[in-house]
BARO-695086 format. One record per atom (N, C-alpha, C, O, CB): x, y, z. Coordinates in steps of 0.2 Angstrom, whole numbers, padded with zeros to 4 digits, always signed. Glycine has a CB too. Example, Ala and Ser with C-alpha at 12.3 -4.5 7.8 and 13.67 -1.06 7.14 Angstrom:
// BARO-695086
+0066-0028+0039;+0062-0022+0039;+0066-0016+0039;+0071-0017+0042;+0057-0022+0045;+0064-0011+0035;+0068-0005+0036;+0064+0000+0039;+0067+0006+0040;+0070-0003+0029;
***
This chain:
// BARO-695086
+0004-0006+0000;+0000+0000+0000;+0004+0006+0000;+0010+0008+0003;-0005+0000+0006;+0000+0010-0004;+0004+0019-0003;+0004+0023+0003;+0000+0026+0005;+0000+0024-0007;+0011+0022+0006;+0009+0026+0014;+0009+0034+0013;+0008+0038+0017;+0017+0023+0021;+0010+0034+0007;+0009+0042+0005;+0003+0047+0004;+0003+0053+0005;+0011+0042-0002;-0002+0042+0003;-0009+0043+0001;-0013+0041+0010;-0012+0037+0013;-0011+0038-0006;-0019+0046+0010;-0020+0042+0015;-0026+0038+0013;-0029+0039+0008;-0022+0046+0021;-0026+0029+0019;-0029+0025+0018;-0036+0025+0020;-0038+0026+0026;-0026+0021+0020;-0041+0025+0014;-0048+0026+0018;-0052+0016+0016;-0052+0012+0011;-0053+0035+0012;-0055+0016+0021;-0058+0009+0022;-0066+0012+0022;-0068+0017+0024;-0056+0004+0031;-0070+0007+0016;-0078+0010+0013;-0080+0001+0015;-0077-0004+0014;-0079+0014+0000;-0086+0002+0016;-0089-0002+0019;-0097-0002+0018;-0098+0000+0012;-0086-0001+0024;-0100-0003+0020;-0109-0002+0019;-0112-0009+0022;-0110-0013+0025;-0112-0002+0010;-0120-0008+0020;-0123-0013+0025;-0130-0016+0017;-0135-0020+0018;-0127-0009+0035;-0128-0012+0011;-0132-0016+0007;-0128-0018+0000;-0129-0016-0005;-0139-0013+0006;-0123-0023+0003;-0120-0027+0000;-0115-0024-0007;-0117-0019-0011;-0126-0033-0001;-0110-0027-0008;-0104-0027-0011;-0106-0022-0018;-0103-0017-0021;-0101-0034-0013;-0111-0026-0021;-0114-0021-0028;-0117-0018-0027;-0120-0017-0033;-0117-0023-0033;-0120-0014-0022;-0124-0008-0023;-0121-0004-0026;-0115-0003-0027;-0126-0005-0017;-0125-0001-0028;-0125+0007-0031;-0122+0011-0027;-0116+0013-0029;-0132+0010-0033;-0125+0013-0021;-0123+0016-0018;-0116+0018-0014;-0113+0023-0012;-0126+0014-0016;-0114+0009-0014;-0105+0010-0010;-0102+0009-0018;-0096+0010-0018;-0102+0002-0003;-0104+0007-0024;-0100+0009-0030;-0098+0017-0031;-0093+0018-0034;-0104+0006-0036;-0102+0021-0029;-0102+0027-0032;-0097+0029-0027;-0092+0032-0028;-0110+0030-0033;-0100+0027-0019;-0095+0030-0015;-0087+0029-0016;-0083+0034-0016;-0096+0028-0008;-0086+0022-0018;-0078+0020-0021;-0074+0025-0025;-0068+0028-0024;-0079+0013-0028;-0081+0026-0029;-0075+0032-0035;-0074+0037-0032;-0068+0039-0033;-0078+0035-0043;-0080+0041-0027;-0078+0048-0024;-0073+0048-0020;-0069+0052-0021;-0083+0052-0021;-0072+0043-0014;-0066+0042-0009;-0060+0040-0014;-0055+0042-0012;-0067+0033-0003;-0060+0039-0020;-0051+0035-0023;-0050+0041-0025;-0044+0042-0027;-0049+0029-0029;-0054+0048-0024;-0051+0055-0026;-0046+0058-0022;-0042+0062-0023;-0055+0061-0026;-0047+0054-0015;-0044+0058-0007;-0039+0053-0005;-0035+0054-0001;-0050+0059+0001;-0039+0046-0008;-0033+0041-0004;-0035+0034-0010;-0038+0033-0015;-0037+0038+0008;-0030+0032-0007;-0031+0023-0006;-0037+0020-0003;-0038+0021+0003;-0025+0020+0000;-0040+0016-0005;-0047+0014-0006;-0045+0005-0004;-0042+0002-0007;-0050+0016-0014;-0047+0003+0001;-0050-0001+0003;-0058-0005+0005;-0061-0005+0011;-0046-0001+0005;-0060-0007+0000;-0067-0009+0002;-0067-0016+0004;-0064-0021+0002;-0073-0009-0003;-0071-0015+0012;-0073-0021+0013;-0081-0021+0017;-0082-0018+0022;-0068-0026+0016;-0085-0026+0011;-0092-0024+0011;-0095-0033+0009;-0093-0037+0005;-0095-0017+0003;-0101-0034+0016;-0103-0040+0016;-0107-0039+0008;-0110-0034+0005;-0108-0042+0023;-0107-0049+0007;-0108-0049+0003;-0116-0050+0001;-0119-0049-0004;-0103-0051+0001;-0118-0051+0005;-0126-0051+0002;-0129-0045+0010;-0127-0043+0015;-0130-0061+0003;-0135-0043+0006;-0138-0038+0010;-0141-0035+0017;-0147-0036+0018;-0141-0038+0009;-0138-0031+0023;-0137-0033+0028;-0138-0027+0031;-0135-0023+0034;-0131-0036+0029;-0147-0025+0029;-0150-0019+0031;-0153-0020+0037;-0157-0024+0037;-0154-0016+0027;-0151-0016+0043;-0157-0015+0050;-0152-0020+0056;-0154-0022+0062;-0168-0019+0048;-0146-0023+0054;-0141-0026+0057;-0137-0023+0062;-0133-0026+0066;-0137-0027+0053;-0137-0016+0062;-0137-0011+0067;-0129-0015+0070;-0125-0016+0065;-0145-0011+0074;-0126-0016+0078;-0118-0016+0077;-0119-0026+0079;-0117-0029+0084;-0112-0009+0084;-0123-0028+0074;-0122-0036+0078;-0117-0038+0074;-0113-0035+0070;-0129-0041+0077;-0115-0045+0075;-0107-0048+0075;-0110-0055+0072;-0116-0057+0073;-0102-0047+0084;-0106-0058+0070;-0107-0068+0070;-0102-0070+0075;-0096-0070+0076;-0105-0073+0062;-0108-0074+0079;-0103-0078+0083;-0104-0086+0084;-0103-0089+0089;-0103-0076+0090;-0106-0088+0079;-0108-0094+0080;-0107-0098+0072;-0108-0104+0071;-0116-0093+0084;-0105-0092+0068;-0100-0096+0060;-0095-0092+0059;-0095-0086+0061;-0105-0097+0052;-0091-0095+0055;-0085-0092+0052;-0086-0086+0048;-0091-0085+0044;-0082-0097+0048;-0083-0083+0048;-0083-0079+0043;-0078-0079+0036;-0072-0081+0037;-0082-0073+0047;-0079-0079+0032;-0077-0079+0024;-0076-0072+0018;-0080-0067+0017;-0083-0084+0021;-0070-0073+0016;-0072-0066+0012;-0066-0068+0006;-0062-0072+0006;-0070-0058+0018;-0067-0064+0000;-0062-0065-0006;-0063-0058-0010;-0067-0053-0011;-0064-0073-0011;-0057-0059-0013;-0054-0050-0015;-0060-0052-0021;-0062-0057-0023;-0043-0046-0019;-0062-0047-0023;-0067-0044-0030;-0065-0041-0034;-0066-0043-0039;-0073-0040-0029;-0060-0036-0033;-0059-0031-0038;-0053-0030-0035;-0053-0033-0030;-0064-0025-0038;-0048-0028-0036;-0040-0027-0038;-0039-0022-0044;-0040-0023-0050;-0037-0034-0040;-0034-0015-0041;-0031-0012-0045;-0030-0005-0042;-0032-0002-0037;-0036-0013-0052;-0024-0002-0046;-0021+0004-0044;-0026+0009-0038;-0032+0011-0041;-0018+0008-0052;-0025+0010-0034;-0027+0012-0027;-0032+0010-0024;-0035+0013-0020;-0028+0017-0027;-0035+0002-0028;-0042-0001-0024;-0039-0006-0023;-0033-0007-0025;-0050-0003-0029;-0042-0009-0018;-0041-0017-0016;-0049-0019-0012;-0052-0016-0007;-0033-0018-0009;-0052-0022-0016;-0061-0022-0015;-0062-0030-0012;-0061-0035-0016;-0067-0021-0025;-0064-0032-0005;-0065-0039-0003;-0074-0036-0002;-0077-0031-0001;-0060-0042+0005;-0075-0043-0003;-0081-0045+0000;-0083-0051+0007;-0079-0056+0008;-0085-0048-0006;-0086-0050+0010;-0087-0053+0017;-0095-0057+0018;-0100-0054+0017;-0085-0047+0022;-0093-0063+0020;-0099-0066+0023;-0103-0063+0027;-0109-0063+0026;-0099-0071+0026;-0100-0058+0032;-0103-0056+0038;-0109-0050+0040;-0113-0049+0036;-0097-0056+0040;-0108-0046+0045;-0113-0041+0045;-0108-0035+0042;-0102-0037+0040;-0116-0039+0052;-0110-0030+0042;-0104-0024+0044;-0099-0024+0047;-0093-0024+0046;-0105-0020+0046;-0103-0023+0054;-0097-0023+0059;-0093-0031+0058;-0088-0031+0061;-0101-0022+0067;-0095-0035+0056;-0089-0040+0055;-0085-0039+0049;-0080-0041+0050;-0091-0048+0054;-0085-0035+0044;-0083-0033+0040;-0076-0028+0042;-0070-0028+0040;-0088-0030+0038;-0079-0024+0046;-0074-0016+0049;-0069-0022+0054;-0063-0022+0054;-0081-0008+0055;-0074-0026+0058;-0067-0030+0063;-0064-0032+0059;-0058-0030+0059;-0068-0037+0067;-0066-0038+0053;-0057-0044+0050;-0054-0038+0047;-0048-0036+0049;-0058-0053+0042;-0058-0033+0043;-0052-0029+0040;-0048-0025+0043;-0043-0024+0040;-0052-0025+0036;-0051-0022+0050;-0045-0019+0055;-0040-0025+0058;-0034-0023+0057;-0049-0014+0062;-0041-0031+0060;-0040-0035+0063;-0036-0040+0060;-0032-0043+0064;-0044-0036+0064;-0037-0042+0053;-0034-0047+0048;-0030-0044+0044;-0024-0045+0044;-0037-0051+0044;-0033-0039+0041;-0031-0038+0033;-0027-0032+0032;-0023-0032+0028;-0037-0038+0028;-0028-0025+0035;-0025-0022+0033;-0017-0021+0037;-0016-0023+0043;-0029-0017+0033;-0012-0019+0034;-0004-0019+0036;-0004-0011+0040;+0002-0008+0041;+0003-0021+0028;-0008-0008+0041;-0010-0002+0042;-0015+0002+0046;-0020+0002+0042;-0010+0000+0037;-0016+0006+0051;-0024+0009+0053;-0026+0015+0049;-0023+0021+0048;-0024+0012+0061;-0034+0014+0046;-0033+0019+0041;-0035+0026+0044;-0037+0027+0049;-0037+0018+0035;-0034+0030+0038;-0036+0038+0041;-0043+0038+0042;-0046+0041+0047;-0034+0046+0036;-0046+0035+0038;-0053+0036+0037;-0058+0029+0037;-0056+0024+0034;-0054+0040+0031;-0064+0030+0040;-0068+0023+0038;-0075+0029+0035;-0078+0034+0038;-0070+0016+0046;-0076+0027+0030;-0083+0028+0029;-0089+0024+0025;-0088+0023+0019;-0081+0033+0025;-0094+0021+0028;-0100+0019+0027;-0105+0021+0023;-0108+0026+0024;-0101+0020+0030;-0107+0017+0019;-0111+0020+0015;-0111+0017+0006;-0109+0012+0004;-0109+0027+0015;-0114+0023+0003;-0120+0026+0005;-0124+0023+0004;-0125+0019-0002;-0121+0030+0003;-0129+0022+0008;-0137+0018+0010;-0141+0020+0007;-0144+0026+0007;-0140+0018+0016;-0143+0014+0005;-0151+0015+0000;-0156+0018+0004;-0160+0014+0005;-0154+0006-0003;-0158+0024+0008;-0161+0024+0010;-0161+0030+0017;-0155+0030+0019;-0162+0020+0010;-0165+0033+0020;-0163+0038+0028;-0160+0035+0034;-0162+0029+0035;-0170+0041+0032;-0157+0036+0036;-0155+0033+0043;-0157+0040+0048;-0154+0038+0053;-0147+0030+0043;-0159+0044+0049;-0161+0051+0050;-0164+0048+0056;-0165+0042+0056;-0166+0055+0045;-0166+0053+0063;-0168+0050+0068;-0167+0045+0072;-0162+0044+0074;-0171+0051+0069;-0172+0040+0074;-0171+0035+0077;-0168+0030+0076;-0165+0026+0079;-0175+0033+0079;-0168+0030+0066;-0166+0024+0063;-0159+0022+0065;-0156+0017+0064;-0167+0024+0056;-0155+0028+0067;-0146+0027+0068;-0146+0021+0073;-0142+0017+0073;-0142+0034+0072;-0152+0022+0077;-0150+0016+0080;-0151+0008+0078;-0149+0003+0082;-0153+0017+0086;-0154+0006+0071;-0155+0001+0070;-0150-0001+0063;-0149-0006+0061;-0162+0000+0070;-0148+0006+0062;-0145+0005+0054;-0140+0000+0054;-0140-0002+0059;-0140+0011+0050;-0136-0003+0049;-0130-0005+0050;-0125-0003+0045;-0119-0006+0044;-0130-0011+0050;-0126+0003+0041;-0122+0009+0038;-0119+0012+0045;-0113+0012+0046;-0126+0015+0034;-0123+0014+0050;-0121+0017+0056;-0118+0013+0060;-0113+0015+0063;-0125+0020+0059;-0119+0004+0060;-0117+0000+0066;-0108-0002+0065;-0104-0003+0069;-0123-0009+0066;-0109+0000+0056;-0101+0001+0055;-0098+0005+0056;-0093+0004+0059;-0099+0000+0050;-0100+0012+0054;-0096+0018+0056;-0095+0019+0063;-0091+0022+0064;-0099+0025+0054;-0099+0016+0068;-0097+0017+0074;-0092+0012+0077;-0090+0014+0082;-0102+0018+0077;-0090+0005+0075;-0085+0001+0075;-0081+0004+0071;-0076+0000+0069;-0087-0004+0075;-0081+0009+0069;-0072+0012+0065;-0073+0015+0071;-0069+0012+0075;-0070+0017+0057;-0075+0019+0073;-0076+0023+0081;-0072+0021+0086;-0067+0023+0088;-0083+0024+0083;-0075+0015+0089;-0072+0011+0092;-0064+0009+0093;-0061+0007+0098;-0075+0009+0092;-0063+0009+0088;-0057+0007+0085;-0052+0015+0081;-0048+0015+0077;-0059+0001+0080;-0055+0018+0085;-0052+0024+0085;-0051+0027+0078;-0048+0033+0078;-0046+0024+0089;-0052+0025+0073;-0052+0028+0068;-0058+0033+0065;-0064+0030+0065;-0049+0023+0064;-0058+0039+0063;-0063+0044+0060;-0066+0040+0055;-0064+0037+0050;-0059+0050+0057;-0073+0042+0057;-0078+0037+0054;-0084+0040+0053;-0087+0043+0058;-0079+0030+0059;-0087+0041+0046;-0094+0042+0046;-0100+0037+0043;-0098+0032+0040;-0095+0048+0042;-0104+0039+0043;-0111+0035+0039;-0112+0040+0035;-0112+0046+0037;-0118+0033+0043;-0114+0038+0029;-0118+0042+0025;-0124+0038+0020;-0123+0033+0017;-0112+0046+0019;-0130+0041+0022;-0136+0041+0020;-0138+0045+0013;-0135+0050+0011;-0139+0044+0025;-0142+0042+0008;-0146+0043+0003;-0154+0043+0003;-0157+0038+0002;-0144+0039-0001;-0157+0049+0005;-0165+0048+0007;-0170+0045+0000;-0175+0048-0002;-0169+0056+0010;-0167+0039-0003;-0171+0035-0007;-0169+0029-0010;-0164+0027-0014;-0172+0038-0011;-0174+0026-0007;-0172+0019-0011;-0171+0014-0015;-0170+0008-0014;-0172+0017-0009;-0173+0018-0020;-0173+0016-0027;-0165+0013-0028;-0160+0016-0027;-0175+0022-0032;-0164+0004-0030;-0158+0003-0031;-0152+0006-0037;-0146+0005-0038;-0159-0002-0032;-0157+0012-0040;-0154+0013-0048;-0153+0022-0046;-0148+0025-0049;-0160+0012-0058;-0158+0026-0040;-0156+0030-0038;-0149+0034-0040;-0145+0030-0042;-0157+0029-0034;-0148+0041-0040;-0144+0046-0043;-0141+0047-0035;-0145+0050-0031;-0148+0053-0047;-0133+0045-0034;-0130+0046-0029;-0124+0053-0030;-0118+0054-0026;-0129+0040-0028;-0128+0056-0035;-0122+0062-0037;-0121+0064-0033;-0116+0063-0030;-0122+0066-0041;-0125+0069-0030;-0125+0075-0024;-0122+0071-0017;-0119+0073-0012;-0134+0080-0023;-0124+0065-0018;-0123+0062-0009;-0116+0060-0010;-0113+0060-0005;-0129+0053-0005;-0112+0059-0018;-0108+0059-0017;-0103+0065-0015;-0098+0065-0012;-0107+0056-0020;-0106+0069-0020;-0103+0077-0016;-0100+0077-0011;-0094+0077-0009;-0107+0083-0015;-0107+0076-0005;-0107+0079+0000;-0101+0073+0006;-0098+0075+0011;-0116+0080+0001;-0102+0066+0002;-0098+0065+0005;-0091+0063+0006;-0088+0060+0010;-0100+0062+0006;-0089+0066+0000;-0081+0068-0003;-0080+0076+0001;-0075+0078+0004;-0080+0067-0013;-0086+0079-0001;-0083+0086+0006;-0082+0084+0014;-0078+0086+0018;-0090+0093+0007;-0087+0081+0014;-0085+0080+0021;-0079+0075+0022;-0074+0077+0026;-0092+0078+0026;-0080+0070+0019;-0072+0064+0020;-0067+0069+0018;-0062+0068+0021;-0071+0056+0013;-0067+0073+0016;-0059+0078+0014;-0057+0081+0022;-0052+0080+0026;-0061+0088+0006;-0062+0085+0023;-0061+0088+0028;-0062+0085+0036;-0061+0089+0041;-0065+0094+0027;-0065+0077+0036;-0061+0073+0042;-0055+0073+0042;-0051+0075+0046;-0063+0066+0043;-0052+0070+0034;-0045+0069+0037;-0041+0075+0036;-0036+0073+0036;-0042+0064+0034;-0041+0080+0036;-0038+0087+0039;-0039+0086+0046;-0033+0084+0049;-0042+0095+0036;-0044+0086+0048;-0046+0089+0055;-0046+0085+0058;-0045+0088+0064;-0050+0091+0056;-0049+0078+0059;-0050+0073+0061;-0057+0073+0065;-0062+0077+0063;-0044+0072+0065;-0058+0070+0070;-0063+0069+0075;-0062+0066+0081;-0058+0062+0082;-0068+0066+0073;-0067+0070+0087;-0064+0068+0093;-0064+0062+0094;-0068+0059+0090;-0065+0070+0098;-0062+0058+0100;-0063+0052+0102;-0068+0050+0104;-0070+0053+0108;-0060+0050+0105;-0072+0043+0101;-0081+0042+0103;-0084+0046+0100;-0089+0047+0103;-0083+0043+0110;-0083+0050+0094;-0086+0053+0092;-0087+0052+0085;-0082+0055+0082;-0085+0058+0093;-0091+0048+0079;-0091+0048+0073;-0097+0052+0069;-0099+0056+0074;-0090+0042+0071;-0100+0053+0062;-0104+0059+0059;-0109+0053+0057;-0107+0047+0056;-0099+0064+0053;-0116+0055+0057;-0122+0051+0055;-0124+0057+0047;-0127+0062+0049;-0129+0051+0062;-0123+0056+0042;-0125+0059+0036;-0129+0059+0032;-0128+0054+0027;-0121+0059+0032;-0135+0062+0032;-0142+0057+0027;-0142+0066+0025;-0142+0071+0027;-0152+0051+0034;-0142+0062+0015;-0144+0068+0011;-0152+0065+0007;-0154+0060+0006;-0137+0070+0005;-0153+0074+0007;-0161+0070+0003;-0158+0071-0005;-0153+0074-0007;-0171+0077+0005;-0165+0066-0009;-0164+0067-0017;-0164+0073-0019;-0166+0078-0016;-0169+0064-0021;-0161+0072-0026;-0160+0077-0030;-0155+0086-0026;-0153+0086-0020;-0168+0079-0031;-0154+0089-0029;-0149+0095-0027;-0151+0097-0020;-0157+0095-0017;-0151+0103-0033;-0146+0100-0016;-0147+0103-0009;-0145+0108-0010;-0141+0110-0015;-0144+0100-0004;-0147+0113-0005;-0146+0119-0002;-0141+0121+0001;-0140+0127+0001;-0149+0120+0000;-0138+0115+0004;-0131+0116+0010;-0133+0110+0011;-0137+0106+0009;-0132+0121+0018;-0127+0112+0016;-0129+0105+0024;-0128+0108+0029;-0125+0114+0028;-0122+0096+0026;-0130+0107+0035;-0134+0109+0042;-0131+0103+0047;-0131+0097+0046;-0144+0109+0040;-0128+0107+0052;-0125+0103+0060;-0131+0102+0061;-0135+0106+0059;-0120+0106+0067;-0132+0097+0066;-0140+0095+0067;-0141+0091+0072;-0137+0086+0073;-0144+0091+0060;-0145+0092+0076;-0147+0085+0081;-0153+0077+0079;-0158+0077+0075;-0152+0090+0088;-0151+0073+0084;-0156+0067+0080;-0162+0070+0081;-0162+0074+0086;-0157+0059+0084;-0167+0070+0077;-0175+0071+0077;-0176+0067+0082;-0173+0062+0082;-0180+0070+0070;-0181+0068+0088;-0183+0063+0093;-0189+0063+0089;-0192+0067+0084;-0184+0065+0101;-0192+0055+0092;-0196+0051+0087;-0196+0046+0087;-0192+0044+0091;-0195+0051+0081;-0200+0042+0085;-0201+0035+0085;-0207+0030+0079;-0213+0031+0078;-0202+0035+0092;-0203+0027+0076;-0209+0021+0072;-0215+0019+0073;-0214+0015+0078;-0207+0014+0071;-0220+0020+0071;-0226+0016+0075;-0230+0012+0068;-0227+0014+0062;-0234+0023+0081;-0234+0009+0069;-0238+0005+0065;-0233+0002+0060;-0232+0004+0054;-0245+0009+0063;-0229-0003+0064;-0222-0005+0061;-0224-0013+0057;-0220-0015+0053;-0216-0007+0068;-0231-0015+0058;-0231-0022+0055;-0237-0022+0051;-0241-0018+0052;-0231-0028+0060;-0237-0025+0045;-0242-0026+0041;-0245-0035+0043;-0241-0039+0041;-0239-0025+0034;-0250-0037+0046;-0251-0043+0045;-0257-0045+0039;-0262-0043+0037;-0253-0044+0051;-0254-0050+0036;-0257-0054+0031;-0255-0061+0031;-0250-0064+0033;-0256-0051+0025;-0259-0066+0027;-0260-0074+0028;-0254-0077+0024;-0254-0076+0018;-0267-0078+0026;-0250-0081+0028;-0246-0087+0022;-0252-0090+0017;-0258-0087+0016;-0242-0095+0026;-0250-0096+0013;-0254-0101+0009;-0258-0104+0015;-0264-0103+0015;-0248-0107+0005;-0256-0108+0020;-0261-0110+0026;-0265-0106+0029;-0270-0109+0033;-0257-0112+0031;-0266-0100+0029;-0268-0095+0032;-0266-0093+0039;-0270-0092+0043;-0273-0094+0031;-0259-0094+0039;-0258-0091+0046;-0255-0087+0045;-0251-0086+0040;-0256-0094+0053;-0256-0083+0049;-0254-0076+0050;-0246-0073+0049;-0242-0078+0051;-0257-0074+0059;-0244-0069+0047;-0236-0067+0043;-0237-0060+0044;-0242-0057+0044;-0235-0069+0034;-0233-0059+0045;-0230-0048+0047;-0225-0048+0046;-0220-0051+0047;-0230-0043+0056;-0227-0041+0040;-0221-0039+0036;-0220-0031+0039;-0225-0028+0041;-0222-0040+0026;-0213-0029+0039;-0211-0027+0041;-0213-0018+0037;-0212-0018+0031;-0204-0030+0042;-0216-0013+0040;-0218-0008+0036;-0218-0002+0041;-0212-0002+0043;-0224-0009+0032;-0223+0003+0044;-0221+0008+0048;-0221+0014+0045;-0218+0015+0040;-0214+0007+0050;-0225+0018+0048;-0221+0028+0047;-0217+0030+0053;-0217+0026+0057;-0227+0036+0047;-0214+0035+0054;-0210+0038+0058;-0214+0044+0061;-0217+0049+0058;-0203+0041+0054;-0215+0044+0068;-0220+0048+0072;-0214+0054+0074;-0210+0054+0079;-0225+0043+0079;-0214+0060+0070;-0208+0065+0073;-0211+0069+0079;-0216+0073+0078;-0205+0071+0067;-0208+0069+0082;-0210+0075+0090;-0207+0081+0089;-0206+0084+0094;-0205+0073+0099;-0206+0083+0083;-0200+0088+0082;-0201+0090+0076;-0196+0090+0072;-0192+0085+0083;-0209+0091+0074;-0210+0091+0066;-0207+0100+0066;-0204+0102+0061;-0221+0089+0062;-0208+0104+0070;-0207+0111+0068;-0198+0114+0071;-0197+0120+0072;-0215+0117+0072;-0193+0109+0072;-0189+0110+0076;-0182+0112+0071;-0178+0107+0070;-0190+0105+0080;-0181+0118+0070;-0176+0118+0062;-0169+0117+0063;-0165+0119+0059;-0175+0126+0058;-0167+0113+0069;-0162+0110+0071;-0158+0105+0072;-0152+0104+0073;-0163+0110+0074;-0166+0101+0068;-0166+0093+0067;-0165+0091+0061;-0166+0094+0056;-0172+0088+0069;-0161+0085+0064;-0161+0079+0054;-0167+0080+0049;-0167+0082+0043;-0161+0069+0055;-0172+0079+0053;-0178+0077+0048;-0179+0083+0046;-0179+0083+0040;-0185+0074+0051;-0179+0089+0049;-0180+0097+0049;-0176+0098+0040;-0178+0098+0034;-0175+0102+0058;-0170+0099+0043;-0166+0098+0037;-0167+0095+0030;-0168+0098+0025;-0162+0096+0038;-0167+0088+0031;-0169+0085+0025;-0175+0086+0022;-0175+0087+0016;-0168+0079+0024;-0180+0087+0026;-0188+0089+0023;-0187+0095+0019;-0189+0095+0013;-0195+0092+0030;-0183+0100+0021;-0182+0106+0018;-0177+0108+0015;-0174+0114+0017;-0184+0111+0020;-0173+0101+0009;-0170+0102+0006;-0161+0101+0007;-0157+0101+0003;-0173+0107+0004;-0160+0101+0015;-0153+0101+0016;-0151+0097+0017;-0154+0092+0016;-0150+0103+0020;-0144+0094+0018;-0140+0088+0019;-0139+0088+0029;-0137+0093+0032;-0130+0088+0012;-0140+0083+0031;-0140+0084+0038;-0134+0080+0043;-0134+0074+0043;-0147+0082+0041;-0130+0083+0046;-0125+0081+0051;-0124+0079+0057;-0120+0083+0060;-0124+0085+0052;-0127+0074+0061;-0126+0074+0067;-0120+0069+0069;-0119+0063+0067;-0132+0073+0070;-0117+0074+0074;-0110+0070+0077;-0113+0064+0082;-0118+0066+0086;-0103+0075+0081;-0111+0059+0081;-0115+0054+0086;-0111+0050+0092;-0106+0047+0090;-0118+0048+0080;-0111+0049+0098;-0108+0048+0104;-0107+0041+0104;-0111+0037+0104;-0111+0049+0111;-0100+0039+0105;-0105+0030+0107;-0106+0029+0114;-0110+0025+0116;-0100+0022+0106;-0102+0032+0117;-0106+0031+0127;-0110+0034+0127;-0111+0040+0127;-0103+0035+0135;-0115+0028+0128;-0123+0030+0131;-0124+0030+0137;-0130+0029+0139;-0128+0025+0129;-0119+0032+0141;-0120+0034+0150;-0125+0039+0147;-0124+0044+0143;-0111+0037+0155;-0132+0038+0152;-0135+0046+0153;-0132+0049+0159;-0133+0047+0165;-0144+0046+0154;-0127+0053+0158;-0123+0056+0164;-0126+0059+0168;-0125+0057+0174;-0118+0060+0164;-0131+0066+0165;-0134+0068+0169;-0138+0065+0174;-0139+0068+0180;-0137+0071+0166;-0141+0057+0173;-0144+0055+0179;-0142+0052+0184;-0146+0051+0189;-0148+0051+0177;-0132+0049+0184;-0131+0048+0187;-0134+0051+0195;-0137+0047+0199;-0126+0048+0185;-0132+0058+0196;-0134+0060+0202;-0141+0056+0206;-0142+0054+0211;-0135+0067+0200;-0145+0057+0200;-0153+0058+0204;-0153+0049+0205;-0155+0046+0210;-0162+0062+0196;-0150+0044+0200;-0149+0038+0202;-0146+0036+0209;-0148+0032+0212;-0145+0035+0199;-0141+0041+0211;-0138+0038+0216;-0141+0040+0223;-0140+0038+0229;-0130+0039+0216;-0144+0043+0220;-0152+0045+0226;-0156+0040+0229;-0158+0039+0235;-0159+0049+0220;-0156+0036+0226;-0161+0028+0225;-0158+0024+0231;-0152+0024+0232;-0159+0022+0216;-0164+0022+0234;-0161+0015+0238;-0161+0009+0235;-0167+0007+0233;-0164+0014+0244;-0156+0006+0233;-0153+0002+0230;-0153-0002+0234;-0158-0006+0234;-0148+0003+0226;-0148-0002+0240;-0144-0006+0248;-0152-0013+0248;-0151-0018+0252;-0145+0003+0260;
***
């Protein structure tokens, strides 16, 4: 590898040939050394889970001057592990995730597994984002999301990011306006299942849902943003200590 160039690791959570992490490939090999490793079949709502109970498998796909492209049995986050862990001779400057067929905007960060990988680059101390596409069409136009995430990948690795701290990035379709620092939209999924009958007629729920926003008028938030045209930012913690409550906890008779 080129220790000249910095090394960026692309990764995603809907599998090796998306559109999405193809498009991202080409925009990251403008800024570094490109290494992908991306499971190989589809591994949306995987959030940071792991395999612990089969092997994991992977083999190079693509090879050539500043790519080296594996594919992996696993989730994401098994992905981000063997390649920090096995494969690379190097820690890279950058991990970036993406881009996802689809929002990860409010609550969904916590089920994505675009994000469940950017935050195991986190962990492992390397500067890491997710980046989001608010549509899911598989043939979708990832021009602008690639813009937005070759500006921002430029200017992590200038700058870096603090520790425990990586970037959640969901752009809406078609042209933007900006991008906007932003907080998660509080919120939540409701009327998440569709029931209807197998062939036997018992009962089957498929997975469907709207997003109930608490925060529809709040120009602060992700959703806020992308509804009205911007690309949205939020830096995301992995210590989920709620600190503030420690106090009022240690209030409690526990004894």
């Amino acid at each position: 590898m080129n220790s000249r160039k910095p090394l960026i690791l692309v990764t995603n959570d809907d599998g090796y040939q998306a559109k999405g992490i193809v498009s991202l490939i080409e925009a990251m090999r403008a800024l570094g050394e490109v290494v992908v490793f991306a499971p190989e079949l589809h591994q949306s709502g995987m959030s940071s889970a792991i395999s612990t109970s089969q092997p994991l498998r992977s083999r190079i796909y693509k090879k050539e001057e500043g790519l080296t492209a594996y594919m992996c049995t696993g989730t994401p986050v098994d992905c981000v592990k063997l390649a920090l862990n096995e494969f690379l001779d190097r820690k890279p400057d950058l991990l970036v995730s993406g881009i996802n067929h689809g929002s990860n905007a409010g609550i969904s960060v916590i089920y994505s597994g675009t994000m469940g990988a950017a935050i195991e680059g986190c962990i492992f101390e390397v500067p890491s984002l997710g980046v989001s596409l608010c549509e899911y069409a598989y043939d979708a136009d990832f021009t602008h999301a690639c813009e937005v995430a070759q500006r921002i990948a430029s200017t992590v690795l200038k700058k870096g990011l603090p520790k425990g701290i990586c970037l959640n990035v969901n752009v809406p379709q078609g042209e933007i306006k900006g991008i906007k620092i932003t907080s998660q939209t509080q919120g939540k999924w409701v009327n998440e299942y569709q029931r209807s009958a197998d062939g036997n007629g018992r009962d089957v729920f498929w997975m469907t849902g709207n997003f109930e926003n608490w925060e529809e008028d709040n120009v602060n938030t992700d959703e806020w943003a992308l509804a009205n045209g911007y690309a949205a930012i939020v830096p995301v913690k992995i210590d989920m200590t709620a600190h503030d409550f420690i106090p009022e906890l240690k209030k409690w008779d526990l004894t």
